[in-house]
Each structure stands twice: as structure tokens, then as C-alpha cells.
C-alpha positions, 0 to 999 in steps of 0.5 A, a space after each residue: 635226308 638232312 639227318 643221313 647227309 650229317 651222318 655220311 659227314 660224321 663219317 668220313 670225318 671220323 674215318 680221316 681223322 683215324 687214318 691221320 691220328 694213326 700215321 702221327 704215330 708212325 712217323 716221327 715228321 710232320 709233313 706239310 708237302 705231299 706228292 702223289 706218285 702213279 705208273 712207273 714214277 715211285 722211285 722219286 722217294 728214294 731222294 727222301 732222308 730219313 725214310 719211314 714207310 707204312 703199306 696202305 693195307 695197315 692205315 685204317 680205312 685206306 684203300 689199296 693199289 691193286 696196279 702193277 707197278 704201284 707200290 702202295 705205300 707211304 713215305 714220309 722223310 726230308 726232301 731238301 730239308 723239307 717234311 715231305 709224305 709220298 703216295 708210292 702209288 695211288 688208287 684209281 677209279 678203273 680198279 672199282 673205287 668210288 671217287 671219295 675212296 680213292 680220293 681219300 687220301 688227299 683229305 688225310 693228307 689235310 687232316 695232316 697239315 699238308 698244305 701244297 700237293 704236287 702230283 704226277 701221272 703216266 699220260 698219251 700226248 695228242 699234241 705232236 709237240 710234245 713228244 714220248 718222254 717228255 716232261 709236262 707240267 700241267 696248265 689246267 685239265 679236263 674232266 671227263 671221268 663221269 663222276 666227281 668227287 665233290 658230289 654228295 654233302 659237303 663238308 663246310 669244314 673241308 671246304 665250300 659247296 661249289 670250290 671256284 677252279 680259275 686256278 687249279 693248278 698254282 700259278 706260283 709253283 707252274 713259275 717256280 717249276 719252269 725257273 728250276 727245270 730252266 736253272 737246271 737245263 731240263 726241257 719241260 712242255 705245258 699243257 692240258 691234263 684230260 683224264 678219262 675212267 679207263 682201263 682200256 685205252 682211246 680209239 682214234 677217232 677218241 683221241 681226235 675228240 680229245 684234241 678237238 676240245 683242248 687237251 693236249 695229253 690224256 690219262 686215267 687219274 690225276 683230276 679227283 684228287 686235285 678236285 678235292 685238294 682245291 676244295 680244301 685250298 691245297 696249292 697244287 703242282 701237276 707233272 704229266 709224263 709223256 710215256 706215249 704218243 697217241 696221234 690217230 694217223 700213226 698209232 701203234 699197240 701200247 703195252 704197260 711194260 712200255 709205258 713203264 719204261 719210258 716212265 721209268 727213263 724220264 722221271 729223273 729229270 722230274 724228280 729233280 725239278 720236284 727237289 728244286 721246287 720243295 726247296 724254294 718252298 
């Protein structure tokens, strides 16, 4: 048993180091700040400089978006005078990845000298205070996918066997994000992320649950990958934007159409707290 956890070990590590030494030779930057981008919220690297782009198909053992509206493909540039590399859509648990698959990347951006993530996802508000196209910035969140990254051996170089979560997401970068959005006049709400496998939508009676135990807005991917960049000590920045409303008593049909254009509306007001926060870093 020992012998076959040290080759699974053996394995993703040879496969990240693969996947980061071919991205050293395409792109001319070292990044240090990755941003993770999902539905509708990829044009935020069109701020980037210098722009140089690699489709996830030709890095060696990344896997691929198979979501409309995800571009799938990565993007390294200058935000704010800083290295920045983008996830132009990201992989999800729904499309029949397994959690170290799509949460791979994440441990290529480490191998990278990434240090801080900040991430984004397309969610439902169950809190009635935090309304369709609204701005979150992520408190804390709640795992309810079924699975976990973390699970199998541990590689001790990455991180510990059982990562402390007190801090998921970085206080420091919450304050910093509220001192832009505020310098910048941009209504932000906080709140609890609750992330569950997907595709299909909740129920009422589900998202009356989800609001019982705290959560104040629910999506379908954002908590593996910051599971596995804690586990690597990767400081953490998380925007959830608001694309419905799913209160139980008034809920409606949801197209991806929709979710996309409230998305597509509201990210300019995150991509400029986005721009303020990498250039206080």
C-alpha cells in the first residue's frame, strides 16, 4: 500500500512539473498572482498587457473546459505592473473530472511561484440582501460537493496531511478588496460561498436547506481549488457574482443564456476591484 501511495505521489508530481516546465517556455513572465475566471466572467484578462495565450488542450496533462462560455485557455500578462496568469475558464466536477483533475492546475500554478489566487464563480443569492447582479466577496464557504481533493496520499511537499481552514479566505486581501471597491464607489456584499456537484440546479425545498446552514449564495465549483491552494499556503481572494436569485417562494426558470448576461453586466465592476487589489499587492 505504501509502495503504490509513493508512486501516485511520484506521479502528480512529475505531471506538474511537466505541465510548468512547458508554460516556462511559453510564456516570457513569471507570474506570482493567478486568477481563476468561470461562466461569463473571462474578459477580465483583457485588462492584461503583453498578453501571451496557451489553449489548455496543448499543456501536457491539463484537462479540458467542455462549458460553453468557457474559454479554456491560459493567459499570462502585466495587470497593474504585476505577472499575472489567468484560467480563461476552468473544469468542473459535474463534467466527470476527478477532484485532482480539475483541481490541477492550482498545483501548476504553485509549481509556477504563484503565491496568492484570487478566484471567481457565477452563483444563486439565497440571502434576499444580496440581489441579481450583485458583487460578493467571499467570507468563508461550505462544501457540499461529496468529495474533496485532499483525499488519497499526501504530498508533504505541497502541504500537510490535515491543512488548518480558520482562514480560507485572507483576511488581508477581504480588507484590501472592501478598501478598492469603496475608493472606487462599487457596492460589494460578503458572504458564505456553498458549492455543490451540479449540473442540475437546486430545488426549493434545497435551497431553503442551504440557507438554513448558513450559506448565503451557491455555486458548482470555486471550493476545490481554494481546498487545494490553502493546502499549498496560497493566500486566497474569492468573488462570487450574483447572476440569480434563488429564493424558494418566488423562484423562476434559469437559462445559462441569462446567467451569462447578468454575469457578462457585472464583471466590469469586479475586474476593477480585481486591478485595484493586484496593484496594492
Amino acid at each position: 500500500m505504501l509502495r503504490r501511495f509513493a508512486e501516485e505521489i511520484e506521479t502528480w508530481r512529475q505531471k506538474r512539473q511537466a505541465a510548468a516546465e512547458f508554460l516556462r517556455s511559453q510564456f516570457s513572465v513569471q507570474p506570482t498572482i493567478g486568477l481563476i475566471l468561470g461562466t461569463g466572467l473571462g474578459s477580465v484578462v483583457e485588462r492584461l498587457e503583453q498578453q501571451e495565450r496557451v489553449p489548455y488542450e496543448a499543456v501536457p496533462y491539463f484537462p479540458a473546459s467542455t462549458v460553453q462560455s468557457h474559454s479554456g485557455q491560459l493567459v499570462a500578462g502585466i495587470l497593474e505592473g504585476k505577472p499575472v496568469l489567468a484560467m480563461q475558464g476552468r473544469m468542473h466536477y459535474y463534467e466527470g473530472y476527478s477532484m485532482k483533475e480539475i483541481t490541477f492546475p492550482v498545483r501548476v500554478m504553485r509549481e509556477l511561484g504563484i503565491s496568492t489566487l484570487i478566484i471567481a464563480s457565477a452563483c444563486g443569492s439565497m440571502n434576499p440582501l444580496i440581489r441579481k447582479g450583485s458583487v460578493m466577496l467571499v467570507t468563508d464557504h461550505i462544501n457540499l460537493m461529496g468529495d474533496n481533493p485532499l483525499i488519497g496520499p499526501n504530498d508533504e511537499e505541497l502541504g500537510p496531511r490535515f491543512p488548518d481552514m480558520s482562514e480560507p479566505y485572507s483576511r488581508r486581501l477581504l480588507q484590501l478588496a472592501e478598501q478598492v471597491a469603496l475608493e472606487k464607489k462599487i457596492r460589494v456584499e460578503k458572504g458564505v460561498y456553498v458549492a455543490l456537484s451540479g449540473p442540475n440546479l437546486e430545488t426549493p425545498a434545497e435551497y431553503r436547506f442551504l440557507r438554513i446552514i448558513g450559506a448565503d449564495a451557491v455555486g458548482m465549483s470555486m471550493v476545490p481549488e481554494v481546498l487545494v491552494a490553502r493546502h499549498m499556503n496560497m493566500e486566497v481572494l474569492g468573488f462570487g457574482i450574483v447572476t440569480d436569485e434563488c429564493y424558494p417562494e418566488a423562484l423562476q426558470p434559469l437559462s445559462l443564456e441569462e446567467v451569462i448576461k447578468v454575469a457578462g453586466e457585472t464583471e466590469p465592476k469586479m475586474a476593477a476591484i480585481i486591478a485595484g487589489v493586484v496593484a496594492a499587492l
